[in-house]
DOMI-92740 format. One line per field, with one value per residue (C-alpha): residue number from 1; residue in three letters; x, y, z. Coordinates in nm, 4 decimals, always signed. Last residue first. Example, Ala and Ser with C-alpha at 12.3 -4.5 7.8 and 13.67 -1.06 7.14 Angstrom:
% residues 2
n	(2 | 1)
res	(Ser | Ala)
px	(+1.3670 | +1.2300)
py	(-0.1060 | -0.4500)
pz	(+0.7140 | +0.7800)
//
This chain:
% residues 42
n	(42 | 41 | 40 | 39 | 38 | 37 | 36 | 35 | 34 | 33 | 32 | 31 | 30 | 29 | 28 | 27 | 26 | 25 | 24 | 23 | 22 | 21 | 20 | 19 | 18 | 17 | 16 | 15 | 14 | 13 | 12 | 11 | 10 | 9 | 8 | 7 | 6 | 5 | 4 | 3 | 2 | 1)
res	(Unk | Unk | Unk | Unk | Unk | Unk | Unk | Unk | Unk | Unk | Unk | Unk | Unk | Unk | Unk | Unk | Unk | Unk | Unk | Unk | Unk | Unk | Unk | Unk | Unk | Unk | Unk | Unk | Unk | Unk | Unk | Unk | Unk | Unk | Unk | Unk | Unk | Unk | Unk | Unk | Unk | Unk)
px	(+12.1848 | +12.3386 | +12.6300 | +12.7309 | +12.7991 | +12.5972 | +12.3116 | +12.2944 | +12.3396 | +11.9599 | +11.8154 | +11.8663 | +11.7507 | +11.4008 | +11.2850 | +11.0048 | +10.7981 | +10.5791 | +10.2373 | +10.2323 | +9.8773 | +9.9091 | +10.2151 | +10.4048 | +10.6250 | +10.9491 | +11.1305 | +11.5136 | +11.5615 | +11.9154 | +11.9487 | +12.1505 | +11.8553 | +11.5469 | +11.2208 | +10.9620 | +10.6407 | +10.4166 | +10.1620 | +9.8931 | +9.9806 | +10.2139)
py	(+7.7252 | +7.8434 | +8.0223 | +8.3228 | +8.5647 | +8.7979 | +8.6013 | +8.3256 | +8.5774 | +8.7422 | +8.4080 | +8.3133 | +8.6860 | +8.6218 | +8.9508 | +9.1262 | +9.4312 | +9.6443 | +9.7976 | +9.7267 | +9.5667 | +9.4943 | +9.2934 | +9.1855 | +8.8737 | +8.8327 | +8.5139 | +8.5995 | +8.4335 | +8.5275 | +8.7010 | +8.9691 | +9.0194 | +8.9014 | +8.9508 | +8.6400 | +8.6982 | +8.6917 | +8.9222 | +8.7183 | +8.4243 | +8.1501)
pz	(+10.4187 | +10.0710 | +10.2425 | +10.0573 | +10.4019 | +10.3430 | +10.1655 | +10.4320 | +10.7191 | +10.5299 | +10.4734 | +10.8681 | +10.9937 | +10.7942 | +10.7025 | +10.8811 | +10.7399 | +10.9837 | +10.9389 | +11.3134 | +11.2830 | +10.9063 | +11.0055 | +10.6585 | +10.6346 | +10.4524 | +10.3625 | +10.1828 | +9.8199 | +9.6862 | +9.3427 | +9.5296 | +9.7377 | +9.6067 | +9.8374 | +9.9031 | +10.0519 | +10.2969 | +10.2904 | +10.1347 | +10.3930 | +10.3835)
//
């Protein structure tokens, strides 16, 4: 895991996130974020 990747709270949930300097562009992990909305742990 680099510098820019981090990990954002949502709902008290963990969700993956990277940073592209290039694009200057956040990405979320789809898996976390379908885990969160639908309260499944994995």
């Amino acid at each position: 895991m680099s510098e820019q990747d981090k990990i954002q709270l949502f709902e008290d949930q963990p969700i993956r996130t990277a940073w592209d300097e290039e694009k200057e562009e956040w990405y979320f992990s789809v898996v976390d974020v379908i885990g969160v909305l639908t309260d499944q742990p994995d």
